[in-house]
Backbone bond lengths (Angstrom), bond angles and torsions (degrees), N, CA, C in turn:
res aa  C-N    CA-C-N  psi(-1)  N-CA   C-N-CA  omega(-1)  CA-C   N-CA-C  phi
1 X - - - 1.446 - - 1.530 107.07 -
2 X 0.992 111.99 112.91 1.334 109.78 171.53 1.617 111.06 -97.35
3 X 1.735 110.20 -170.63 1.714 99.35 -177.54 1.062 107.62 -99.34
4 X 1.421 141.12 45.90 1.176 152.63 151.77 1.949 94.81 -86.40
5 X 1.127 103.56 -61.61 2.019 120.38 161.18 0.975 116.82 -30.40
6 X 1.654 116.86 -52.53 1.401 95.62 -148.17 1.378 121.90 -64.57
7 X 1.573 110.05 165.49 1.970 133.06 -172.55 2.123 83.78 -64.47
8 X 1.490 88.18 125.48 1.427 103.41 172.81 1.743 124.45 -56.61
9 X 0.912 138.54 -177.07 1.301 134.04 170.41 1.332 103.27 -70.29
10 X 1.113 140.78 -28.12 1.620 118.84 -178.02 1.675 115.59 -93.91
11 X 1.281 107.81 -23.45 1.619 114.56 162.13 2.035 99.85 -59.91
12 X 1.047 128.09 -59.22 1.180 119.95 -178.72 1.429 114.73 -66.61
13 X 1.125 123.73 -38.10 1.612 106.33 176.40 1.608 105.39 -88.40
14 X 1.438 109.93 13.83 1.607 90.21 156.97 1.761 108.84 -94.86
15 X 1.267 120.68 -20.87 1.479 131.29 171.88 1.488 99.62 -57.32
16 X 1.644 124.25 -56.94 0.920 116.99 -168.98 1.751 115.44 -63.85
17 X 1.230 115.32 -46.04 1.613 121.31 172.60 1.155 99.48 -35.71
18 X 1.538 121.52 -56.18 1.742 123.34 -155.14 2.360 93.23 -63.86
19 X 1.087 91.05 -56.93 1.441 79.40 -161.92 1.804 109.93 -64.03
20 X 1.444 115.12 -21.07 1.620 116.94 174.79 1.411 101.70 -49.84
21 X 1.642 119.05 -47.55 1.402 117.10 -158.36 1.571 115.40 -92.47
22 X 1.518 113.89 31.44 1.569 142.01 165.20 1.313 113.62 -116.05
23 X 1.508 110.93 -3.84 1.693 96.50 -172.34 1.733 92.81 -105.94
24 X 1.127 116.76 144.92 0.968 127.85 -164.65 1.817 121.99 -79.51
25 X 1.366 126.33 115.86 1.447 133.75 -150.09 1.466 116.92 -39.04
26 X 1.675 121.57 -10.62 1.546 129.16 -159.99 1.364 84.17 -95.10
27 X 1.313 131.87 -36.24 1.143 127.98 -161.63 1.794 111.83 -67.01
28 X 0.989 114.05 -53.02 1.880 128.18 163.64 1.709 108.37 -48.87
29 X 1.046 122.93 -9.19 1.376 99.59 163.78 1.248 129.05 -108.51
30 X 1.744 86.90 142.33 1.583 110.43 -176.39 1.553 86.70 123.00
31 X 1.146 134.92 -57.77 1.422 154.07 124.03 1.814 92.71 47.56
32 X 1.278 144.75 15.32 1.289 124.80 -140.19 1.639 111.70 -81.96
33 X 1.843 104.58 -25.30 1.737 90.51 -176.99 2.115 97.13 -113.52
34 X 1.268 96.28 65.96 1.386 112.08 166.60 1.502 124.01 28.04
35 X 1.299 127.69 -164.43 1.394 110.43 168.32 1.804 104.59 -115.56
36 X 1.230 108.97 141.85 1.625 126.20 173.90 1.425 119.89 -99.27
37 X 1.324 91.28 129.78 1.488 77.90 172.29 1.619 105.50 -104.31
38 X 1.656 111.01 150.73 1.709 101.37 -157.59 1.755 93.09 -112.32
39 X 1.254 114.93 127.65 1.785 111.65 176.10 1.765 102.08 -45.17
40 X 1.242 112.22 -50.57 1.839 122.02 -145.27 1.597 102.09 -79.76
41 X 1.124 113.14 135.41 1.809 109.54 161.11 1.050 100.39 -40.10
42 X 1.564 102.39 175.38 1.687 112.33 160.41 1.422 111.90 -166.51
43 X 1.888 103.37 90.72 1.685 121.30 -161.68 1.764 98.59 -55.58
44 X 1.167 94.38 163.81 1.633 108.92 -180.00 1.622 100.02 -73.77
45 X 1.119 130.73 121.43 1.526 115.95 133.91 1.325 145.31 10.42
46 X 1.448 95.56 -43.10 1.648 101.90 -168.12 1.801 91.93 -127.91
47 X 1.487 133.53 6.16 0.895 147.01 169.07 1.735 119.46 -41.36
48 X 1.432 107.37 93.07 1.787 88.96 172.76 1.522 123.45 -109.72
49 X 0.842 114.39 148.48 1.633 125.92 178.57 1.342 130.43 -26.11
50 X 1.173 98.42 -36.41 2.046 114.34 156.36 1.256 115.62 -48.89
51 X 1.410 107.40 -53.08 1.668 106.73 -163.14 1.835 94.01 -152.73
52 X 1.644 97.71 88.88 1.506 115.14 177.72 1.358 97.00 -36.69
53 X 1.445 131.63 155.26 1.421 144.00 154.93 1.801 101.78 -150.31
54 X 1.679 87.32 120.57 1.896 109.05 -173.20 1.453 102.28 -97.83
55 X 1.091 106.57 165.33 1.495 121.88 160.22 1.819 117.34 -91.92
56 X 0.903 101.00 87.35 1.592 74.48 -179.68 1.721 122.22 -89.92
57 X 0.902 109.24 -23.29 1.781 86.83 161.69 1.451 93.47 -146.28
58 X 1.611 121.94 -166.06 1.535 124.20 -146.19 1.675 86.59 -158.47
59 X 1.020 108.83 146.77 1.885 123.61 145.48 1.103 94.52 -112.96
60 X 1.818 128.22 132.84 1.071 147.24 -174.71 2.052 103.96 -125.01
61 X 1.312 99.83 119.38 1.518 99.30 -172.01 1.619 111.63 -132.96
62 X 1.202 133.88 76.28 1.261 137.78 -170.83 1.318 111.76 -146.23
63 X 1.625 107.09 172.59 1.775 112.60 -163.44 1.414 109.49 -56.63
64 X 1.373 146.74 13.21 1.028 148.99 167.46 1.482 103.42 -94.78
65 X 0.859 133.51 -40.70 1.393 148.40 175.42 1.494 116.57 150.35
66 X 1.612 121.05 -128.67 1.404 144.98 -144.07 1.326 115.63 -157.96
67 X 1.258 120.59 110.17 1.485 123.91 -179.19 1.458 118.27 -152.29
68 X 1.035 123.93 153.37 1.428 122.78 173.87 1.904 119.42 -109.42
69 X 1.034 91.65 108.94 1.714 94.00 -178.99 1.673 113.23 -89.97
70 X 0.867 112.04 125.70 1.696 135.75 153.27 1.104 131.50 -72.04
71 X 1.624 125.21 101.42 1.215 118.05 -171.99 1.858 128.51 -80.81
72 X 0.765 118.97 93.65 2.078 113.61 -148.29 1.376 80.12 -81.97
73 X 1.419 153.87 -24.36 1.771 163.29 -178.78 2.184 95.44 -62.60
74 X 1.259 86.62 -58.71 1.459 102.51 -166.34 1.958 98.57 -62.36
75 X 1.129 110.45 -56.26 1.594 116.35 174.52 1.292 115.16 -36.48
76 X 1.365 113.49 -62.70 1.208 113.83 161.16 1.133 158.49 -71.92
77 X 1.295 118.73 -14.69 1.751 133.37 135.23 1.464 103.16 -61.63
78 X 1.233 150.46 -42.95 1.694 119.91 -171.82 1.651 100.60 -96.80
79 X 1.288 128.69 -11.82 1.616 125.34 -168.27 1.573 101.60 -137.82
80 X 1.232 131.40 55.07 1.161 137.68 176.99 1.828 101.42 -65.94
81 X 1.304 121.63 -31.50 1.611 103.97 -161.85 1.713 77.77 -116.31
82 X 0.894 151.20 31.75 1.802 136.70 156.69 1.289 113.57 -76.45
83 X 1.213 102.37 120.93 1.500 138.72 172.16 2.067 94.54 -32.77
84 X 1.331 101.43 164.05 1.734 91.10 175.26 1.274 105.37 -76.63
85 X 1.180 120.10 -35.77 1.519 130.40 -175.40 1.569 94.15 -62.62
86 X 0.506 102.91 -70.18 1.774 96.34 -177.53 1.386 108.58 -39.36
87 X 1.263 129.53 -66.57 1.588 122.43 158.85 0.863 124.89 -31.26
88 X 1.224 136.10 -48.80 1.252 138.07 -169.42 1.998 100.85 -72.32
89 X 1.522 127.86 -44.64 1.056 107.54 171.93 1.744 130.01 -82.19
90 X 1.247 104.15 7.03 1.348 125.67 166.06 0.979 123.33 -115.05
91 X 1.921 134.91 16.09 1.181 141.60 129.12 1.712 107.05 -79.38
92 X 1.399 111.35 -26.79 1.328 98.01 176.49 1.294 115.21 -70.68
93 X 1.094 124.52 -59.21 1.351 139.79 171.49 1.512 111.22 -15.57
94 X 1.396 94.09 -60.26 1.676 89.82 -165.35 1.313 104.67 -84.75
95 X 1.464 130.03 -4.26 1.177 117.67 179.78 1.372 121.07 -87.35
96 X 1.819 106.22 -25.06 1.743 122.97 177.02 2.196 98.44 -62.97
97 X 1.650 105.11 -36.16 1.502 108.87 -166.79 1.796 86.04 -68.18
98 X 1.143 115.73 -69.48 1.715 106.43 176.15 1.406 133.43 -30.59
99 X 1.004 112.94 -29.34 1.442 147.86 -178.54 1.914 105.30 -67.09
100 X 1.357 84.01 -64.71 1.485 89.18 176.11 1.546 118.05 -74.65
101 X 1.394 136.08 -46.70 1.277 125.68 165.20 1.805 112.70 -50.94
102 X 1.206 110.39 -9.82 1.609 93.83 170.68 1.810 101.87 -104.19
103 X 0.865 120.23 -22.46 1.369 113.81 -177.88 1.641 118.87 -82.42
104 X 1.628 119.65 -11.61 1.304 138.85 175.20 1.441 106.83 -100.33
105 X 1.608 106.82 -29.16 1.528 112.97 165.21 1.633 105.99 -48.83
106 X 1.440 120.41 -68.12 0.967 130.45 -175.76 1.591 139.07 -72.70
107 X 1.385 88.12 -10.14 1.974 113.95 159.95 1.514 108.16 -87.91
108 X 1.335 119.74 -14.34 1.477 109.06 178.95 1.912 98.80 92.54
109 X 0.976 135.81 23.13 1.246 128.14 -150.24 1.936 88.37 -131.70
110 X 1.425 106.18 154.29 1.390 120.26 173.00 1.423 114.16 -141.82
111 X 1.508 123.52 31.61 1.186 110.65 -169.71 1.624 113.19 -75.03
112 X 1.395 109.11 -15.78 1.465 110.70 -163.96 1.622 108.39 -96.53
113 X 1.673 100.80 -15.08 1.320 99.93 -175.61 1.715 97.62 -90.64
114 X 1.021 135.68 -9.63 1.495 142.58 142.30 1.218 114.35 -16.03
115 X 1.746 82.88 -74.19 2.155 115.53 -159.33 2.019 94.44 -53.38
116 X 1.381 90.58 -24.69 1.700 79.44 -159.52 1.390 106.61 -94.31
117 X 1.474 124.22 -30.69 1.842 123.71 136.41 1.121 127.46 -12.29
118 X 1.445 120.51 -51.01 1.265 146.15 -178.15 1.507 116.08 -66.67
119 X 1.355 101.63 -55.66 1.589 113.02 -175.18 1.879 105.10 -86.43
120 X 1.450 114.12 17.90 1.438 119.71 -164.63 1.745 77.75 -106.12
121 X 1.402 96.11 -66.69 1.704 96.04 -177.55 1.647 130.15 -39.68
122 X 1.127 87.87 -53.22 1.573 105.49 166.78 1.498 116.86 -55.76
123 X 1.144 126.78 -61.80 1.454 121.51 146.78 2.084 128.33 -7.77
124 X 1.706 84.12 -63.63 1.485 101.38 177.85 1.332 115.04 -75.29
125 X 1.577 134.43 -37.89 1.360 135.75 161.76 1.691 111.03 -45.21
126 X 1.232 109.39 -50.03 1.819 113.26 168.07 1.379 106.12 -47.95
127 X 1.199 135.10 -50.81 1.416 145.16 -166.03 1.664 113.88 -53.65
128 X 1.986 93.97 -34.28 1.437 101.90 -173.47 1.036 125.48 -95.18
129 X 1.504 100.04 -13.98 1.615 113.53 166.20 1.553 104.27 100.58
């Protein structure tokens, strides 16, 4: 499958529905601006042209509230030929990692926003060769 292929935005947010309605109801609260799924990529910040780096999904926590965005843009620039099954465990994936920055959000906890410091650097050490 290439990204000429890929499963459209409504084939994926029906994958995504299927795995929302496995995560268990304690987990969604506080939860108030739901999860989105977003059409557009959304490049990293610190992303350079050598070696693309996407966002693929977000915990969003501000005076509007709390939501988790899904990037279906980003999926498809780094996983253009993945099988659905493969999507589907790499929509899960990133949605259980979202999952947890809101649930450590709300424990007071940052270990994951650490883990992802970590894997930012590492990123940038690749960069330097």
């Amino acid at each position: 499958m290439s990204e000429l292929n890929f499963p459209s935005v409504e084939v994926i947010e029906n994958i995504l529905s299927e795995i929302i309605d496995e995560i268990p109801e304690p987990f969604f609260e506080g939860l108030n601006g739901g999860i989105i799924l977003v059409e557009s990529p959304k490049p990293h910040p610190q992303s350079q042209a050598q070696l693309p780096l996407y966002i693929m999904g977000e915990y969003v926590s501000n005076a509007l509230g709390k939501q988790i965005k899904i990037y279906y843009g980003s999926f498809k620039k780094v996983h253009p030929d993945a099988s659905l099954e493969s999507l589907k465990a790499l929509l899960k994936h990133t949605l259980i990692h979202e999952f947890t920055h809101h649930l450590e959000y709300r424990a007071g906890l940052r270990d994951l926003e650490i883990q992802d410091a970590k894997d930012l650097q590492h990123y940038k050490s690749k960069l330097k060769g």
